[in-house]
C-alpha positions in Angstrom: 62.3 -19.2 1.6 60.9 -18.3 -1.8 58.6 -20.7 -1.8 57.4 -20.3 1.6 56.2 -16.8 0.6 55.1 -17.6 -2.7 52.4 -19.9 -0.6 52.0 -17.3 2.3 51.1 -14.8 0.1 48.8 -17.5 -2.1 46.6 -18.1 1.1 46.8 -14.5 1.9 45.2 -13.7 -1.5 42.4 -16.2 -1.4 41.4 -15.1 2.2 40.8 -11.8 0.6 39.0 -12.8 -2.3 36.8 -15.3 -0.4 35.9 -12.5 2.3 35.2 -10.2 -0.4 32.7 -12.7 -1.9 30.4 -12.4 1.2 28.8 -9.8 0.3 25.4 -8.8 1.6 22.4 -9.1 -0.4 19.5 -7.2 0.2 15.5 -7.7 -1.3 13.1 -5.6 -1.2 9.1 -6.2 -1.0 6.3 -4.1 -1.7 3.7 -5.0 1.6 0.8 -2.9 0.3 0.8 -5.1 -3.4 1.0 -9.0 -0.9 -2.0 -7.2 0.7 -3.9 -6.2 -2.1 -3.1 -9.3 -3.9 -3.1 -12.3 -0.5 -5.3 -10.8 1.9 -8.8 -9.5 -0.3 -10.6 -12.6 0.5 -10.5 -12.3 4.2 -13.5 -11.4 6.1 -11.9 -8.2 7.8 -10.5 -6.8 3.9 -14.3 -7.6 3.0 -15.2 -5.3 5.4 -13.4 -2.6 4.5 -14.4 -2.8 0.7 -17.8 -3.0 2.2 -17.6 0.2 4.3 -15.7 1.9 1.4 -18.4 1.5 -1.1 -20.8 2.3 1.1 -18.4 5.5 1.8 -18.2 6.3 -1.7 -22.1 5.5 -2.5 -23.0 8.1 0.2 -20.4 10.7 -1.1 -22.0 10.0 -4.9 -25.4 10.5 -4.2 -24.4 13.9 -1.9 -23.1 14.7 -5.4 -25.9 14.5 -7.1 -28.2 16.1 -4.9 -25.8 19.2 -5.0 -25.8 18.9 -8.9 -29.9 18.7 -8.5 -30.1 21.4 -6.7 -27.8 23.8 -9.4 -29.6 22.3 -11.7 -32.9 23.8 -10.0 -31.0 26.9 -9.2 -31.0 27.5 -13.3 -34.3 26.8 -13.9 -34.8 29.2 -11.3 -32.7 32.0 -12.6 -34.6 31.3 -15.8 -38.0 31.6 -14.6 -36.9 35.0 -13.2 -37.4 33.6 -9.7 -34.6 35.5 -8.0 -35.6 34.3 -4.4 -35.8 30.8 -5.1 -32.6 30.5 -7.5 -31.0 32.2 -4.4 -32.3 29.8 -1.6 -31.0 27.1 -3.7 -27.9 28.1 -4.1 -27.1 28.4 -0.6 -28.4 25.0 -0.2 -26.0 23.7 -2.9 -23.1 25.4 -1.3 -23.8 24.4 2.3 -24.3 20.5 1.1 -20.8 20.9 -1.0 -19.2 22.6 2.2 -20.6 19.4 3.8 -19.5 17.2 1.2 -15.9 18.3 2.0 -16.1 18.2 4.8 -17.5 14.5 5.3 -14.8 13.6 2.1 -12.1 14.4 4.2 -13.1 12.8 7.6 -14.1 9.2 5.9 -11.2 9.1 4.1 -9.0 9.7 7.3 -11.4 6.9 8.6 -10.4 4.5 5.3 -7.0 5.0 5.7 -6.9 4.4 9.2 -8.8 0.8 8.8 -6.8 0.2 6.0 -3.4 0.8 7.8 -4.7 -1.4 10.5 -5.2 -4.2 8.5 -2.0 -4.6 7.3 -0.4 -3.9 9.9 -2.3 -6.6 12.4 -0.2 -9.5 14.0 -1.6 -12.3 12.4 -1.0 -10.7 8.6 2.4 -9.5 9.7 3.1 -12.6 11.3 2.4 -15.0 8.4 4.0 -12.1 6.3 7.4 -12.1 8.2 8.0 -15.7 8.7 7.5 -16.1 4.8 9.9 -13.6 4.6 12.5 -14.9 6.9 12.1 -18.3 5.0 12.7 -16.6 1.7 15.6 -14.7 3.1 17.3 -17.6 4.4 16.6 -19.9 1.9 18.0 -17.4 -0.7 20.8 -15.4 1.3 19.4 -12.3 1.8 20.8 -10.1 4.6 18.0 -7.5 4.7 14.8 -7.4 3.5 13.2 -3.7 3.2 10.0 -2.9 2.4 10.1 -0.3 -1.0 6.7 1.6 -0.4 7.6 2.5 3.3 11.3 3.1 3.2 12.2 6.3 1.9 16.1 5.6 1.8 15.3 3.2 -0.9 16.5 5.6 -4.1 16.7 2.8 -6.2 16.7 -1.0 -7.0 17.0 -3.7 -9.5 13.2 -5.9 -10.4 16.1 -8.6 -9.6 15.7 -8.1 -5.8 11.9 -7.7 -5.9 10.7 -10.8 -3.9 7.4 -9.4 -3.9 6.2 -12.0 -6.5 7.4 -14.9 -5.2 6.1 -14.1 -1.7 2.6 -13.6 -2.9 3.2 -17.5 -4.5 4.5 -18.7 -1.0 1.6 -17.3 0.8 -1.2 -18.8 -1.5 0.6 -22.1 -2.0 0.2 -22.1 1.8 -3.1 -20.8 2.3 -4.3 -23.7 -0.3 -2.4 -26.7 2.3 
């Protein structure tokens, strides 16, 4: 009788402690970095650096037209040409108004492409059956994406799959 529960409680024991050894392992991966890093030679990411610089070429040269213009505003002032140094001064503060204005909208615009981009099918695709692979293949229960997810508080590098995916993806892309 002894001995019978001696072993009943044995088995009891290591079905605990193998059920607590199943425990659920989570990654985490950091999207925006496998896009920066994977995706900047395709034609559509082209693009969009493309249309940014031009963006930001447009918004320099606004810049230094408003910075010509207070520039001839002083000269102005220093002449003693009240009229003039006025009329440019409107000028620079309509063009900066503008400026602002035209900051704000193409930047919406960027961000909008730029969301779009990595959030197509076929990058997501590719993207989540890597994923999956590495999740299965390493015994991860969850894989959540740490730029995105504002639950994630913390995590250790350890669960970072971030790098590795980024190797997947080009090791494949090379085939």
């Amino acid at each position: 009788m002894m001995k019978r529960c001696c072993i009943g409680f044995f088995f009891m024991v290591a079905g605990f402690s193998l059920s607590a050894q199943q425990l659920t392992r989570f990654a985490v991966v950091d999207l925006s970095k496998v896009y920066v890093s994977f995706f900047r030679e395709s034609r559509a990411v082209r693009e969009f650096e493309e249309r940014s610089a031009r963006v930001q070429a447009e918004i320099n040269q606004m810049t230094r037209e408003i910075q010509d213009l207070k520039s001839s505003q002083i000269s102005a002032e220093f002449r003693g040409d009240r009229n003039e140094a006025l009329r440019l001064e409107n000028d620079a503060y309509r063009k900066s108004e503008f400026l602002k204005e035209y900051y704000k909208l193409k930047t919406a615009e960027l961000e909008d492409q730029k969301s779009k981009l990595t959030q197509s099918g076929a990058f997501l695709e590719q993207i989540y059956d890597e994923i999956r692979y590495i999740a299965e293949s390493e015994g991860y229960s969850m894989v959540l994406n740490n730029k995105e997810n504002t639950g994630i508080l913390w995590f250790s590098p350890t669960v970072d799959i971030t790098d590795k995916l980024i190797q997947n993806l080009l090791a494949k892309s090379r085939r």
